[in-house]
N, C-alpha and C positions, 0 to 999 in steps of 0.2 A: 870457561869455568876454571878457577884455580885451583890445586891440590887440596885445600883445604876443604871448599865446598864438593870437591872428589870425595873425599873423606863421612862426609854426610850423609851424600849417594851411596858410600859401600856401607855404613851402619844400616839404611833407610832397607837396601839389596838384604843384608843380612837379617833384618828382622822380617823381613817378610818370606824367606825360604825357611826361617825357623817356624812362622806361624804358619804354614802349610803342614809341614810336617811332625813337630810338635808345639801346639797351639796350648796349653796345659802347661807347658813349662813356662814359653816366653810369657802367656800372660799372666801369670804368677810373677814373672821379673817383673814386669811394663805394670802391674798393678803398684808392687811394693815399692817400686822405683816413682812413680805416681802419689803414693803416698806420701815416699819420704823427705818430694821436694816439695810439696804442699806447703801453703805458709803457712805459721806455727807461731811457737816462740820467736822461731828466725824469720826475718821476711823472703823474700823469694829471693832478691838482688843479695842478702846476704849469704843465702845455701847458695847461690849461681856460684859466687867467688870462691866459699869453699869448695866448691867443685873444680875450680878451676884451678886452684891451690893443688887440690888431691892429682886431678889429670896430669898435673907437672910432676909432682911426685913420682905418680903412677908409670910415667915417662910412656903417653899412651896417646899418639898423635888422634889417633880418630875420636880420644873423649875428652881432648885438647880445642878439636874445633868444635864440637858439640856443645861443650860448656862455656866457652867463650861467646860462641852465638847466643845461648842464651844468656850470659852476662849481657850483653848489649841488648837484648829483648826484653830483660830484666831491669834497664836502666843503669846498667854501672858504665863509668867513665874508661876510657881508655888507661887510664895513671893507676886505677881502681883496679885493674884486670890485671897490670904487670906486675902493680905491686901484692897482690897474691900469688904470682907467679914467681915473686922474689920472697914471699915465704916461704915458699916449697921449695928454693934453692939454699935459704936458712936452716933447712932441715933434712933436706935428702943431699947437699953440698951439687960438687960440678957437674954430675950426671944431670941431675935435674935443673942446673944453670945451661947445659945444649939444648931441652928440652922448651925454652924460651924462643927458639928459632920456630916451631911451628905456633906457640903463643902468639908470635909477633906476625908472621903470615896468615893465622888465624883475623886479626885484627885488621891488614891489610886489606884482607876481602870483606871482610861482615861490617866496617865498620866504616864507613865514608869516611872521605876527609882526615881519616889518623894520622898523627906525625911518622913519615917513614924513616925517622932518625930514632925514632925509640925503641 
C-alpha cells in the first residue's frame, strides 16, 4: 500500500475513534460534510475539484488523497485534478506549489496508468 492510501487508512482510523467516543460531534461533521458535497447547483466532479483545489491550499496531505480519490471516482481527468491543483498554487503561491508532490502521488496510486512525468 502507498503513503497516500496510508493516509485514507489514518482518516478511515480517526473517524472511527471519534465515533466511539464522541459520535454526536463526528456525526454532525459526516452529516454536514454529506450534505455539502451532494450534487447541487455544482455537480459532484465539480465540488471533487474544488476540493481538491482547497486541500492544496489547505496544504493537508490526508484531504489531498481523500479528495483526489474522489476526483477520480467522480470522473475527473488526471490534467483536471492538477490543474485545480494549479489554482490553489495561483492563490496560496509556493507553499501550496510543494503541496502538488502529494497531489501527484495521490494520482500515482488511485489512478491507473497516469503519466508519472506530470
Amino acid at each position: 500500500m502507498g503513503q497516500m492510501n496510508d493516509r485514507i487508512q489514518q482518516v478511515s482510523g480517526l473517524i472511527q475513534r471519534l465515533q466511539q467516543k464522541y459520535p454526536t460531534e463526528i456525526e454532525a461533521f459526516l452529516t454536514f460534510s454529506g450534505k455539502t458535497e451532494a450534487t447541487g447547483a455544482l455537480s459532484a466532479q465539480a465540488k471533487s475539484l474544488i476540493n481538491v483545489a482547497l486541500a492544496v491550499a489547505a496544504q493537508c496531505e490526508w484531504c489531498i488523497a481523500l479528495h483526489v480519490q474522489a476526483a477520480i471516482h467522480a470522473g475527473a481527468t488526471q490534467d483536471e485534478i492538477i490543474e485545480a491543483g494549479f489554482m490553489a498554487v495561483m492563490m496560496h503561491g509556493g507553499p501550496a506549489l510543494m503541496y502538488l508532490t502529494p497531489l501527484l502521488q495521490s494520482l500515482d496510486e488511485f489512478l491507473p496508468g497516469a503519466d508519472p512525468r506530470a
